[in-house]
N, C-alpha and C positions, 0 to 999 in steps of 0.2 A: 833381851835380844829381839823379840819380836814389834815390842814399841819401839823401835829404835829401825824395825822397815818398817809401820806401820806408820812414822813420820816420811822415811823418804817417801812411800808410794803415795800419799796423801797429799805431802809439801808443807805437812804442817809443820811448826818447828824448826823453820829452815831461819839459819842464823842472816846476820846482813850482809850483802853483795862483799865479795872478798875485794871490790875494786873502788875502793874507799877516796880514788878522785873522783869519779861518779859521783857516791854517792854523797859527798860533802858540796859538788858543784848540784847537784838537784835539791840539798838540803841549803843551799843558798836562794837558788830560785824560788822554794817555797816561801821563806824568812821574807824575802823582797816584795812578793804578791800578796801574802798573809800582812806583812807592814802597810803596803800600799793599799789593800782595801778597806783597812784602818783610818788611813788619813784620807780615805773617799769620804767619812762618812764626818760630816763636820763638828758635831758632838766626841767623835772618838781620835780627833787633831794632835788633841793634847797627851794623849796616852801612846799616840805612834810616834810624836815627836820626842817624847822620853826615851821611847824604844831605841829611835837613833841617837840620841843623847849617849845610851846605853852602848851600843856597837862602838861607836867613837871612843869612848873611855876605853873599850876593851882594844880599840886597832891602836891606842898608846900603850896598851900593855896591863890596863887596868882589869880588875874581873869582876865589873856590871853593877857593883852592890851586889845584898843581899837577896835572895829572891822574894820572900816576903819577910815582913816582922820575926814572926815563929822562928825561922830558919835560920841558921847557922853559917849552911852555905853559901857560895856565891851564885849569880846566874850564870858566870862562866864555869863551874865549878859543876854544875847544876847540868845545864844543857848543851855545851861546848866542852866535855872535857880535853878533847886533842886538838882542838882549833888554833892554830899559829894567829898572830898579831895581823899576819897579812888577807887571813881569809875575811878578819872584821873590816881591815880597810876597803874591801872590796863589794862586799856588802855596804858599806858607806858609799861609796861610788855610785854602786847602782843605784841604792835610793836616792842618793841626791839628784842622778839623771830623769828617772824617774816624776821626781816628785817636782822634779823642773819642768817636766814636760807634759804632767797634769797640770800644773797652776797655769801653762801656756795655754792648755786646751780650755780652760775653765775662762780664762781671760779671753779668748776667742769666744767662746760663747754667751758671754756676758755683754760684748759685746755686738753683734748679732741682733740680742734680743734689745739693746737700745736703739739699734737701727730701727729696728721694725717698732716699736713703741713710741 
């Protein structure tokens, strides 16, 4: 009984937000920026564009592959288990906008720097 106020007055222990479009629409937004500073870094292209490879399969209904070799599981199995087919398409959305609108930025400044050279 007592551990059990000794989490409420603390906070520790406290389970996840009961309001689970929140926190699915903030655990998108993470998925999106965590991908995207991925594909900022040109070495690590190829491992974000798998990533969206990955979402895609899964907004068809697919479940990601396995997560690694070892495992058994899927990655949707794994870190998406209540996720609908829609919340991957949506996630694909955003990255593609995204990632449209850094190649824009990237191509403006490529540009830019021919001007001036």
């Amino acid at each position: 009984m007592l551990s059990w106020l000794k989490r409420v007055i603390t906070g520790r222990g406290k389970g996840p937000s009961r309001n689970r479009a929140h926190a699915r629409e903030v655990r998108m937004e993470q998925e999106v920026e965590a991908l995207l500073d991925a594909w900022r870094v040109a070495k690590s292209r190829g491992e974000a564009l798998l990533q969206l490879e990955r979402f895609r399969a899964m907004a068809r209904g697919g479940d990601g592959g396995r997560a690694r070799e070892s495992y058994s599981d899927s990655v949707r199995r794994m870190h998406y288990p209540k996720w609908r087919d829609a919340d991957f398409a949506e996630i694909v959305s955003r990255l593609e906008a995204a990632i449209a609108e850094a190649e824009a930025r990237e191509a403006a400044a490529q540009a830019m720097l021919e001007e001036e050279g």
